[in-house]
C-alpha positions as CSV (number, residue, x, y, z in Angstrom):
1,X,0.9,10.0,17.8
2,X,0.9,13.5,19.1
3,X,-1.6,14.6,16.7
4,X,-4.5,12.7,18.4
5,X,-3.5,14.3,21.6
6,X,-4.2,17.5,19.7
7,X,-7.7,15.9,19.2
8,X,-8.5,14.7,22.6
9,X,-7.9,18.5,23.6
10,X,-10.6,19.6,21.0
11,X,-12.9,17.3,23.1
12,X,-13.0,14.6,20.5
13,X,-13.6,10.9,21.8
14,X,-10.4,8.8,20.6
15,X,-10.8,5.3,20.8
16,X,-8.0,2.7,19.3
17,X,-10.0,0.0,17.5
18,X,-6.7,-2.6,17.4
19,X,-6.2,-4.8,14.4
20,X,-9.4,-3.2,12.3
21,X,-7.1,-1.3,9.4
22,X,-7.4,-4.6,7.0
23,X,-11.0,-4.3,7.6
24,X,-11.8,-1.0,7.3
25,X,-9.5,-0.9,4.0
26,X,-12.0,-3.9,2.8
27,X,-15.1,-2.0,3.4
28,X,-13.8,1.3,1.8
29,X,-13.2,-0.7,-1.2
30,X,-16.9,-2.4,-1.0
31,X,-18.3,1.2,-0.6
32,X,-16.0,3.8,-3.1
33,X,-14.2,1.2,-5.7
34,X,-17.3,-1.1,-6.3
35,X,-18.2,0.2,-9.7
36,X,-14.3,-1.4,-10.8
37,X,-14.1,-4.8,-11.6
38,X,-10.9,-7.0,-10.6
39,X,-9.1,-6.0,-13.9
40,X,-9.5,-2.6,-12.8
41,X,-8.5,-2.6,-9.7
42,X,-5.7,-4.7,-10.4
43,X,-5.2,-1.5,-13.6
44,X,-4.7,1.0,-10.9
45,X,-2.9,-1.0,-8.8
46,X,-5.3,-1.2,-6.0
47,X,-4.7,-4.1,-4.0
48,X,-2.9,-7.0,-5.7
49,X,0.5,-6.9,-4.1
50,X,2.5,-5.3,-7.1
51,X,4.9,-2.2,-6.4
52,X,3.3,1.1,-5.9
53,X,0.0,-1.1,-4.7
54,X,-2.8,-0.8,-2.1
55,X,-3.0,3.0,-2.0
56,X,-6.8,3.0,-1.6
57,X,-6.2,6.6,-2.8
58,X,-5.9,5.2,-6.4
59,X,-9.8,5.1,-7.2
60,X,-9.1,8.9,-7.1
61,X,-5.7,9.7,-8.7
62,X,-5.8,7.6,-11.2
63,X,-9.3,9.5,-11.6
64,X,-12.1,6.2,-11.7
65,X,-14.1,8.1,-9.1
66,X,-15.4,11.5,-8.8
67,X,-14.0,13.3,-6.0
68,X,-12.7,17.2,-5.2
69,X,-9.1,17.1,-4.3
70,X,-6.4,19.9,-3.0
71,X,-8.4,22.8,-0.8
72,X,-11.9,22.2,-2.1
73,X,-11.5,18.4,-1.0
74,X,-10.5,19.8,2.8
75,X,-12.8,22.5,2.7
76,X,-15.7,19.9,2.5
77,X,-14.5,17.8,4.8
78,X,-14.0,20.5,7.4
79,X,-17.9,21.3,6.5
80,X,-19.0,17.7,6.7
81,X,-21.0,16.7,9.9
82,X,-18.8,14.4,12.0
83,X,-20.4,13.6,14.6
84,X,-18.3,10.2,14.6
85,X,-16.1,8.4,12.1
86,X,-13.7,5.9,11.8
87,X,-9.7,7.1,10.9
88,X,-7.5,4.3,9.9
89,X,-4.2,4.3,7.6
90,X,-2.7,2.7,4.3
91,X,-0.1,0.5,6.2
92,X,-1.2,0.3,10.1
93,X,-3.5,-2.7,11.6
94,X,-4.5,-0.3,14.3
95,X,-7.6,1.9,13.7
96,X,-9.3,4.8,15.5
97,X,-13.2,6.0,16.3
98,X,-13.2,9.4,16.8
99,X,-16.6,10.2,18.6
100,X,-17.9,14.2,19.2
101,X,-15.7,15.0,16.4
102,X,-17.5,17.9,15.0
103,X,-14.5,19.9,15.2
104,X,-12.4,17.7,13.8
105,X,-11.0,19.2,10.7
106,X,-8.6,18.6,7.7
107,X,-5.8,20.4,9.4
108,X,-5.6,18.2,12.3
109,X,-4.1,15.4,10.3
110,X,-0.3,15.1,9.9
111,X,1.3,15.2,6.6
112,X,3.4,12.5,4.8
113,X,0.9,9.6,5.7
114,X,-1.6,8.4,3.9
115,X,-4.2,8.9,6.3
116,X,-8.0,7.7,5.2
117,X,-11.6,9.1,7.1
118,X,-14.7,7.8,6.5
119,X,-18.3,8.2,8.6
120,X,-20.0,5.4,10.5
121,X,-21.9,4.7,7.8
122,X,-19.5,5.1,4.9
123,X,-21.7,7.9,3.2
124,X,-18.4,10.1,2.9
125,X,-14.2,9.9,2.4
126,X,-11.7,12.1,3.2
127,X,-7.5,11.0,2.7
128,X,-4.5,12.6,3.2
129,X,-1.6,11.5,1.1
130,X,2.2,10.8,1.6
131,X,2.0,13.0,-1.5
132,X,0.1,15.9,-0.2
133,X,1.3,18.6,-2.5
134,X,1.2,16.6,-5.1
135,X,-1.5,13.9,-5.0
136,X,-4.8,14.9,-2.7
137,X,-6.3,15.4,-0.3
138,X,-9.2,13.8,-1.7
139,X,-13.0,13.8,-0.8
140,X,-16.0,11.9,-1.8
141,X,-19.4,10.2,-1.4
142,X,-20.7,7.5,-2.0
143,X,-22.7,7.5,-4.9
């Protein structure tokens, strides 16, 4: 993925974690879709193996979670403190830790995947969307 060389020459830390992306999706959901029950999730077609399913992105576009989306959604993650976080995607096993990656921001990520970002401590979200234009970015907290 060229893009993450772009990263390592910003002096960010890029380590693959291999075979964490079902994991990480798991925790997101614990920590930003809580507040939905099954029927919900199963509503916005979250994770139940139906077409047009999984999208963790969902919680937001189909508007169950606050969340600022489009510029204002990259602007705060560009102002976010990263000092390290987790990147992982909607479709991929393989997940990344991105360490000293205060500079990371929301224009380092590639469009046309759905691309999800999320602190150590699961405190904040940031996605990019196979949509972009159209559906996202998206950022949030945790409440």
């Amino acid at each position: 993925m060229d893009w993450m060389e772009g990263l390592k020459a910003k002096g960010i830390t890029v380590r693959e974690i291999p075979d964490w992306g079902n994991y990480l999706r798991d925790e997101w959901i614990s920590h930003f879709a809580s507040h939905l029950n099954a029927q919900e999730k199963r509503d916005i077609y979250l994770k139940d193996g139906r077409r047009f399913c999984g999208y963790l992105w969902h919680v937001f576009s189909y508007e169950t979670k606050a969340c600022l989306e489009e510029q204002q959604a990259d602007r705060a993650f560009d102002e976010e403190q990263k000092w390290s976080c987790y990147v992982f995607f909607q479709d991929q096993d393989d997940a990344y830790l991105l360490e000293n990656s205060q500079s990371l921001r929301a224009e380092d990520f590639p469009d046309g995947e759905d691309i999800y970002v999320v602190n150590k401590k699961f405190s904040w979200t940031y996605m990019k969307t196979h949509e972009n234009g159209h559906l996202g970015p998206y950022f949030s907290r945790k409440e």
